[in-house]
C-alpha positions as CSV (number, residue, x, y, z in Angstrom):
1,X,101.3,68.2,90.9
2,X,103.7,69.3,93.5
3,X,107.1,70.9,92.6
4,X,109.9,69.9,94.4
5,X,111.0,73.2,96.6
6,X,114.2,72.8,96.4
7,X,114.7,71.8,92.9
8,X,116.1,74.5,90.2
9,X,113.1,74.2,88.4
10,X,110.9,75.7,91.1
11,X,113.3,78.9,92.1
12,X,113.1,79.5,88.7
13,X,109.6,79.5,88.7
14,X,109.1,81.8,91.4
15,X,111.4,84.2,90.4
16,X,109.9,84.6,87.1
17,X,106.3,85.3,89.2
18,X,108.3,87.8,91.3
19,X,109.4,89.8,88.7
20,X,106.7,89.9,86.5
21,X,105.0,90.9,89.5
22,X,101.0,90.9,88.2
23,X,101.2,86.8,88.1
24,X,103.1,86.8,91.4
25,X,100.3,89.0,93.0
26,X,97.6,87.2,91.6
27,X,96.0,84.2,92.8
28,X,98.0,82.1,90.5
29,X,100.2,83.1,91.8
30,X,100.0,82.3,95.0
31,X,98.2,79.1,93.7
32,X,101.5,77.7,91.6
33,X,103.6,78.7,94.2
34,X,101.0,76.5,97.5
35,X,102.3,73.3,95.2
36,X,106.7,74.1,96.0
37,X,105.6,74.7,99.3
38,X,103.6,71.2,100.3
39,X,103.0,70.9,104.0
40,X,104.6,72.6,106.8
41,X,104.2,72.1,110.6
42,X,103.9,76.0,112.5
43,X,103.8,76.2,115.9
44,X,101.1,78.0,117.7
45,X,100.0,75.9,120.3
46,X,99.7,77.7,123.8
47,X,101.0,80.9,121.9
48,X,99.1,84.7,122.2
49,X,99.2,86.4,119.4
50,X,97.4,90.0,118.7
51,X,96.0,90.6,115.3
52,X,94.9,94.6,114.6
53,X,92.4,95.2,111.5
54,X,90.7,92.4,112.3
55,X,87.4,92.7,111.3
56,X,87.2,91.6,107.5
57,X,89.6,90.3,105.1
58,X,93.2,89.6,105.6
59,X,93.3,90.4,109.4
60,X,90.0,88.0,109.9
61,X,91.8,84.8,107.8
62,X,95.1,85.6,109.5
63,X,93.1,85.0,113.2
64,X,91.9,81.6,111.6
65,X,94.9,80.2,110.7
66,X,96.6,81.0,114.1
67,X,93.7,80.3,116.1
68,X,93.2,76.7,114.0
69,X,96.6,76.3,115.0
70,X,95.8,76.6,118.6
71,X,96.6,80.1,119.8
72,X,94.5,82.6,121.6
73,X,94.3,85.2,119.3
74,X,93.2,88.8,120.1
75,X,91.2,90.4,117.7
76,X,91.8,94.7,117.6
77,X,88.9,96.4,116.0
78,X,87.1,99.8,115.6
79,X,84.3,98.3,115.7
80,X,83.1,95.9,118.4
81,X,79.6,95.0,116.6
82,X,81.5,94.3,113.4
83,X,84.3,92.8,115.4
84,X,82.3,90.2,117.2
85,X,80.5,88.5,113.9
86,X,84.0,88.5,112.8
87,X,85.2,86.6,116.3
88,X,82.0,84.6,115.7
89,X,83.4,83.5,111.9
90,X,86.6,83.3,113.0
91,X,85.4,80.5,115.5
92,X,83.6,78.9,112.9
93,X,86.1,78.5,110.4
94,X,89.1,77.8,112.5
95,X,87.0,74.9,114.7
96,X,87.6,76.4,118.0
97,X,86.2,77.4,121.0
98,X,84.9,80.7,121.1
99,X,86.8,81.7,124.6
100,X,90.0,81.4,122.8
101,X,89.5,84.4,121.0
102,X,89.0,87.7,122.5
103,X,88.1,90.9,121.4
104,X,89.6,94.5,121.9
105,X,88.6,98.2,120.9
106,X,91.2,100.2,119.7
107,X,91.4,103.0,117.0
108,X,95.0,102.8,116.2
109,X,95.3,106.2,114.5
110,X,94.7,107.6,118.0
111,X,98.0,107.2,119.8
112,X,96.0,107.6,123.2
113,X,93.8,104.7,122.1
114,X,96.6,102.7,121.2
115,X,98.0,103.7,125.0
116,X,95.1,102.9,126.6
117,X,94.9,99.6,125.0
118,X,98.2,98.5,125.6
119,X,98.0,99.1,129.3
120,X,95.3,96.7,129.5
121,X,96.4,94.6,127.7
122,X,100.0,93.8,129.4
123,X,98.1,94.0,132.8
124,X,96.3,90.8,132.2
125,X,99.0,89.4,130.0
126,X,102.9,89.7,130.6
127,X,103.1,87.5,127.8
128,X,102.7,87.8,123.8
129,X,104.2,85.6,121.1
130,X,103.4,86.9,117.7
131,X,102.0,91.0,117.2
132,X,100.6,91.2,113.6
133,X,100.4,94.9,112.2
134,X,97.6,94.6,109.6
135,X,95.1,97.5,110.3
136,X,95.5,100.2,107.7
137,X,93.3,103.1,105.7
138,X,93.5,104.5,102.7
139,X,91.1,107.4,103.0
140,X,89.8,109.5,99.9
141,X,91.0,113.0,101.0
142,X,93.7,114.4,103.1
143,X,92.2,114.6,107.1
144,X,94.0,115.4,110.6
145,X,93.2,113.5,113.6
146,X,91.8,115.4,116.9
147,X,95.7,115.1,117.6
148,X,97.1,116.8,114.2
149,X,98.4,113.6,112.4
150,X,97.5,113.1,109.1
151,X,95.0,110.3,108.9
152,X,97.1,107.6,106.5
153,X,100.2,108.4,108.4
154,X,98.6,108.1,111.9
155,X,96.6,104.7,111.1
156,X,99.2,102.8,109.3
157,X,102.4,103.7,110.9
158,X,102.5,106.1,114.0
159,X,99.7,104.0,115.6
160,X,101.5,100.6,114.7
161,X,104.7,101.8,116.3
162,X,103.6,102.9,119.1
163,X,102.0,99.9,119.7
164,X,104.8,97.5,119.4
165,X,106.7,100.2,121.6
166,X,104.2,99.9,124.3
167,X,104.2,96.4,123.9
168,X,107.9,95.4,124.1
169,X,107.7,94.1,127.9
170,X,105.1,91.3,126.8
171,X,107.4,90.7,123.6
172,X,110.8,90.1,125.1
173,X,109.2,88.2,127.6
174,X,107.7,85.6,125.5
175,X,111.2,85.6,123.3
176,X,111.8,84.7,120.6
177,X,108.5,86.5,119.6
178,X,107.2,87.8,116.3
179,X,106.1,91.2,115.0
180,X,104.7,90.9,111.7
181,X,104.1,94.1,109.8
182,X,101.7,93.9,106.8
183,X,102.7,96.2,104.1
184,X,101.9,96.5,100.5
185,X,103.8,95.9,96.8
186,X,102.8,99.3,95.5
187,X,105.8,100.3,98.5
188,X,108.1,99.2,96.0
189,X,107.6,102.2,93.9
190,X,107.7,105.2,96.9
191,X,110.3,106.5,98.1
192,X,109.9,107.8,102.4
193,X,110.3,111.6,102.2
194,X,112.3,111.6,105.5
195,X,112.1,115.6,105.7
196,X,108.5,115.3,105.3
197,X,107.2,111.9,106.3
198,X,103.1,113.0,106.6
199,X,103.4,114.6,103.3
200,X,101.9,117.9,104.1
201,X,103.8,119.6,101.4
202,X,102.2,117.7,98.3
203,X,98.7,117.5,97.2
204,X,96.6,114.7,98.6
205,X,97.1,111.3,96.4
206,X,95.4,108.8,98.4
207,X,97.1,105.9,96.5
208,X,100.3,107.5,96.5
209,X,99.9,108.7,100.5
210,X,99.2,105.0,101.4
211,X,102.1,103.4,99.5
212,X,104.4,106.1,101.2
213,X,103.4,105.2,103.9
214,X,103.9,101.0,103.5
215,X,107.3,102.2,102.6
216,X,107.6,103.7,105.9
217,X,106.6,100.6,107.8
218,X,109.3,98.2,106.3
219,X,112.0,100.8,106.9
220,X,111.0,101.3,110.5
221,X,110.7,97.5,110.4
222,X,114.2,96.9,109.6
223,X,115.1,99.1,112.2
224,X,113.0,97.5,114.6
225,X,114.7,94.1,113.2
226,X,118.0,95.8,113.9
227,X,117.4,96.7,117.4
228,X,115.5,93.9,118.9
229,X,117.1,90.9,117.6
230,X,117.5,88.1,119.1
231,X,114.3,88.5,121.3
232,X,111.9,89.9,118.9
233,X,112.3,88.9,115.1
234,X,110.3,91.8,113.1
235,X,109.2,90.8,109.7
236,X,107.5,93.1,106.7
237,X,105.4,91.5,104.3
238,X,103.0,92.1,101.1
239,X,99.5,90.0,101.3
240,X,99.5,90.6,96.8
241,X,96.4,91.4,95.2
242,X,93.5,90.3,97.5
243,X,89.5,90.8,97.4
244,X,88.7,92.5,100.8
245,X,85.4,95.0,101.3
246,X,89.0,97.4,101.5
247,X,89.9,97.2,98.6
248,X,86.7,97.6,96.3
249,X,85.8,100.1,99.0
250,X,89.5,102.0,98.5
251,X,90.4,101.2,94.7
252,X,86.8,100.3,93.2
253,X,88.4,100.6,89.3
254,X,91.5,98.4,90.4
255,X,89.2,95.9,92.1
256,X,86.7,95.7,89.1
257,X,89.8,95.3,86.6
258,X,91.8,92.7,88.6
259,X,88.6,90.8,90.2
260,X,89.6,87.7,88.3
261,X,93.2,87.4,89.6
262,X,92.1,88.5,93.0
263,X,93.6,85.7,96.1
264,X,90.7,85.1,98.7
265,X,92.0,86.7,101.9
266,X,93.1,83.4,103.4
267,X,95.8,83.5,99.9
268,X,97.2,86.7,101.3
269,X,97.2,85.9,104.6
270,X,99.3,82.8,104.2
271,X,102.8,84.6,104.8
272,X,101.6,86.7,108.0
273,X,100.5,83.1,109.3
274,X,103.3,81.3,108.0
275,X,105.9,84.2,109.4
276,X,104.1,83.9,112.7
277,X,103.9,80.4,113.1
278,X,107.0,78.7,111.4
279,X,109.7,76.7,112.5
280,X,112.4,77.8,109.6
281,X,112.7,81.1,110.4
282,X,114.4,80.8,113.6
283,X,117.3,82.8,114.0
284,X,116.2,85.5,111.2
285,X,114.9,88.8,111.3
286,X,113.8,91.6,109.0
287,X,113.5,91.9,105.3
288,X,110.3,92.2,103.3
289,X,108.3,88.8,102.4
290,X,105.7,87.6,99.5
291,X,104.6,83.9,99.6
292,X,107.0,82.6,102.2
293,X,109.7,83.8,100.9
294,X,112.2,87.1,101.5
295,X,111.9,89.4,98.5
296,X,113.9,92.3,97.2
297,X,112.4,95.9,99.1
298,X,113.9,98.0,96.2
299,X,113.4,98.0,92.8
300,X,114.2,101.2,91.9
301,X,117.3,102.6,92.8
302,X,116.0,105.8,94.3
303,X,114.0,104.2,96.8
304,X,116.4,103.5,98.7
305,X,117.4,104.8,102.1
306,X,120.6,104.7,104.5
307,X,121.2,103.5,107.6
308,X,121.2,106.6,109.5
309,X,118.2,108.0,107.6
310,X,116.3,104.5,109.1
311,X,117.5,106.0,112.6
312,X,116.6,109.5,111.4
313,X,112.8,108.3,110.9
314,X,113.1,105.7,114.0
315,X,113.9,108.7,116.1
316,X,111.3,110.9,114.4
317,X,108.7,108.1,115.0
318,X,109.8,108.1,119.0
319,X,109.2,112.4,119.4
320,X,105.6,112.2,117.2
321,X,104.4,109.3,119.1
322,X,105.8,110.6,122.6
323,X,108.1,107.8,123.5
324,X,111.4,106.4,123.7
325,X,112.6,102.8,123.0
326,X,115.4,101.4,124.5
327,X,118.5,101.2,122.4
328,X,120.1,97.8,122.1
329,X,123.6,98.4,120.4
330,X,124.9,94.8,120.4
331,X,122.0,93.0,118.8
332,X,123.9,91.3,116.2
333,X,121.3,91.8,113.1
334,X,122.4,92.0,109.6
335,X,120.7,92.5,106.5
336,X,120.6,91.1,103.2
């Protein structure tokens, strides 16, 4: 049975799965929430989008639905033999041609990996439409990489910044283009240590590392939002609770409790695909989404950070990852 979308009875209905948030994670989640929705048109054909983490689970399902959609989509691995029986599934499921989809190396918590792919990349393509954000860690003890950034830190946010840095001239060229930055709900409960932002002065807590760090990415993302609006809208998103190899691999007690309300990784990649590919959302930027919709990034009072302290960590990003991004004071962004 389909629920009308725009009918009181379904908003209710989806805020009561936001805020209970186990059912709104879940897959049923997602799965009463697929029947407001019904069908929507998005528009990929002749677009170029890059997809990081792309190997397994949500970053794999996220380069079907574009590629089904008609874009050439870019996969970004760490591992090329892994990565290309992923490109191989990826062609299978999405019903395309196998040169449509292309296949990079790149270790993104090695900021001159993430230079040296971003070079080649914009010399055979002054163009990209949608960048997708997705590759993360969340390792089981605190390690440095050869070039002194803690691991978590490096991997989910210093590499994914400097990346969409580095790629900003394909960006603003193919404007309005999309920058989708996957994040996580457990953000909802950290609060960025701006003093501090790698967390060397606390014991190592894997779990509580990585949700700092998802906290990070949809700050810098509304910063990001803030800056490069109208050319490049920036979105921050939460996939819910999906199975992925990650996650039993990461969280093995959580994945064996919640396995039943586990979404399939095409359920949590629904919004990255949607956020990339839809018509609605022209003209908006920013904010933090769950299931095609914009949710609240604080629930807690403390989380919450100022303006200047978003420009404080934006700055902090640009000296750690050794570059600058132009400042655009009349972009015209707001926020919710």
């Amino acid at each position: 049975m389909k629920i009308p979308a725009q009918s009181k009875a379904a908003d209710r209905i989806d805020r009561a799965l936001d805020w209970t948030v186990g059912p709104g994670y879940s897959k049923v989640g997602y799965e009463v929430r697929e029947r407001i929705w019904g069908r929507e048109s998005l528009e990929f054909e002749g677009k170029t989008a890059i997809v990081t983490g792309a190997t397994l689970g949500i970053g794999e399902a996220a380069c079907v639905g574009m590629a089904r959609g008609g874009a050439e989509v870019h996969l970004v691995v760490r591992n090329l033999e892994k990565g290309e029986e992923a490109r191989e599934r990826v062609a299978a499921a999405a019903g395309v041609d196998g040169d449509s989809l292309v296949l990079h190396w790149c270790d993104l918590s090695s900021l001159a990996s993430v230079r040296s792919f971003a070079s080649a990349f914009l010399r055979a393509h002054p163009k990209l439409d949608v960048l997708v954000n997705n590759a993360g860690v969340l390792p089981p003890g605190r390690t440095h990489t050869d070039e002194g950034f803690e691991l978590t830190f490096a991997t989910n946010v210093l590499g994914p910044f400097l990346l969409t840095a580095e790629l900003l001239p394909a960006l603003q060229a193919a404007a309005p283009a999309r920058v989708i930055n996957v994040s996580s709900g457990g953000m909802l409960a950290a609060k960025l240590d701006f003093d501090d932002p790698q967390l060397e002065g606390r014991d190592f807590d894997g779990t509580r590392f990585y949700a700092h760090t998802k906290r990070a990415e949809v700050v810098l993302g509304d910063e990001w939002a803030r800056r490069l609006a109208p050319d490049v809208q920036v979105f921050s998103m939460h996939p819910g609770w999906v199975a992925t190899p990650g996650l039993a691999e990461s969280l093995p007690g959580f994945d064996r409790w919640a396995k039943p309300l586990l979404r399939d990784p095409a359920g949590g990649a629904d919004t990255i695909v949607w956020l990339a590919g839809s018509l609605q959302l022209r003209g908006q930027t920013g904010g933090f989404w769950h299931d095609r919709r914009r949710r609240s990034e604080h629930r807690i009072p403390r989380t919450r950070e100022t303006a200047e302290e978003r420009e404080r960590f934006f700055a902090e990003c640009e000296r750690l990852a050794g570059v600058e991004v132009p400042t655009d004071t009349e972009t015209g962004a707001t926020y919710a």
